[in-house]
N, C-alpha and C positions, 0 to 999 in steps of 0.2 A: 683356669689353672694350666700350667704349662710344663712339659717335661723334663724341655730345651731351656735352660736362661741362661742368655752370651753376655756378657758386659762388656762394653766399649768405651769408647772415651779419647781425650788425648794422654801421649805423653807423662807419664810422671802423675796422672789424676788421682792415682790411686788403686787402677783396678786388680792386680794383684793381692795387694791389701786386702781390699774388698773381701776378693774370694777365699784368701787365709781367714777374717773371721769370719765367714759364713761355715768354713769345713770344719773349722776348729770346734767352732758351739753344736754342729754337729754331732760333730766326733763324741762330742761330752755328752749328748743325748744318746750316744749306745752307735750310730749307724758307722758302719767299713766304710773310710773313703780311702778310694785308690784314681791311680790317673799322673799325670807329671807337671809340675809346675818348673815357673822359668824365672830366673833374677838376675839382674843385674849386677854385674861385675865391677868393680873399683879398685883400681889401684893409685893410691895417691891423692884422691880425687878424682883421676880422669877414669872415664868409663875403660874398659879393655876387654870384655865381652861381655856373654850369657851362660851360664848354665840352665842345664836341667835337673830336675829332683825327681824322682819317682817316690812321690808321695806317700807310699805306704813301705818302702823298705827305705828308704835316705839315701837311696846309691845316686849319686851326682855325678855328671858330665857333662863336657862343654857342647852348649849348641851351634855359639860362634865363638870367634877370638879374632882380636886384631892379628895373632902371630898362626895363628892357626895356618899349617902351610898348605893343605889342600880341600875344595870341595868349592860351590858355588859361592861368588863375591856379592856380597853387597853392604854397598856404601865401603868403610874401612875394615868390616868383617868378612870374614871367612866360614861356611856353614858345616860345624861338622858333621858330615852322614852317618860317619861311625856310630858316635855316640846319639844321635838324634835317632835314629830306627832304634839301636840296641836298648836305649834305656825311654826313651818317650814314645817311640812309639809300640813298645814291649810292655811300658805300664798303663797303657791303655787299653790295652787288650789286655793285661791282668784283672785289671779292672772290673771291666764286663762279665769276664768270669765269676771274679770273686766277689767286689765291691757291694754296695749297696747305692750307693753316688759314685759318679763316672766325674773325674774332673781333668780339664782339659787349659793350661795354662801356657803357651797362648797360642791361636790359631792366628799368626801372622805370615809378611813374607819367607821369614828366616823357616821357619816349622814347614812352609811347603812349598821347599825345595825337596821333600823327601816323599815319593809316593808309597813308603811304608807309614810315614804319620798319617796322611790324608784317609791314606785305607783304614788304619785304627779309627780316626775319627769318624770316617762314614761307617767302620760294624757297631763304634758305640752310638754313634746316632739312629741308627735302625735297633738298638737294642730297646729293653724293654725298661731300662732301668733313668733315672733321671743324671740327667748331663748339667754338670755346670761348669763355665766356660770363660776366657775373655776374647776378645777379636780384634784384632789392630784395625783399628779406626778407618785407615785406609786402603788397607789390603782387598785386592778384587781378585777371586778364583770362582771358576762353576761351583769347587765346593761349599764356599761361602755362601753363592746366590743361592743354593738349593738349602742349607741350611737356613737362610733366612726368610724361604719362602713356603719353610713349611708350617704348618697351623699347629703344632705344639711344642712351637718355638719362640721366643719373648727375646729383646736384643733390650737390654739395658746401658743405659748410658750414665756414664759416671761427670757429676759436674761438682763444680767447689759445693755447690748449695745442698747436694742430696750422700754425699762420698760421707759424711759421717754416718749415717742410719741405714743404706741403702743395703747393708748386710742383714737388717732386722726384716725389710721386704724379703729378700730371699731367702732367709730361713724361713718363714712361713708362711710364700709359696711353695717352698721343698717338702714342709713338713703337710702343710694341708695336702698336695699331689699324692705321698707316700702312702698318707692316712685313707683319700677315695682310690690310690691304684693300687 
């Protein structure tokens, strides 16, 4: 059993998904989730950024944008710092506080440009409480390799074949963990 399960994948597989119905069936079994989740932006069709959600109050804000006028560049986005410390990495550490499930949507390039998310995420990973997570697939930080080299940490991968059920795994491993911690 594990404390830590990160889901990864590529592109588009699903993992967001994913970890909405794992928190939601959750949620409906009585447990607090807090933490921030991240979606994708469409205007038109064509992509135009990301938000963030802080999961437990719905206060949203951008983490990237195409028009976004200042903060670290990558690819055609812009990262907003403002809103990425004040509302992602503020509902991570409400989280820990309050939560019962610490959840963390997504630990990619864009999220760590900010060494106030990274630090949320390294006091919820030293916390006591179970983390659930996604990871960009290609993303490489210390704070990744140390997350993923610690022994009650499970890195899940999302493929076409396991992306329909793979939330029924992680709810119970979540719920067995809760049940012996």
């Amino acid at each position: 059993m594990k404390r830590l399960i990160l889901i990864t994948g590529q592109p588009s597989i699903g993992k967001t998904t994913i970890l909405l119905r794992t928190v939601g069936a959750l949620k409906i079994k009585g447990y607090k989730i807090g933490g921030m989740i991240s979606r994708e932006v469409r205007e038109g069709g064509t992509r135009v950024g990301f938000e963030i959600v802080d999961y437990e109050t719905g206060q949203k804000g951008w983490l990237a944008h195409v028009n976004q006028p200042t903060g670290p560049k990558l690819s055609k986005y812009r990262v907003n710092l403002r809103d990425l410390n004040a509302i992602g990495a503020s509902s991570i550490l409400n989280a820990v506080a309050d939560a019962d499930i610490i959840v963390v949507d997504e630990i990619g390039p864009m999220e760590l440009f900010s060494p106030a998310f990274k630090e949320a995420v390294s006091i919820a990973i030293e916390s006591e409480k179970p983390v659930l997570g996604t990871i960009h697939y290609r993303a490489q930080d210390p704070l990744i390799t140390t997350i993923k080299a610690r022994e009650d940490a499970e890195i899940l991968e999302v493929t076409k074949e396991n992306r329909e059920q793979l939330h029924n795994l992680i709810i119970n491993e979540l719920l067995e963990w809760k049940k012996c911690g």
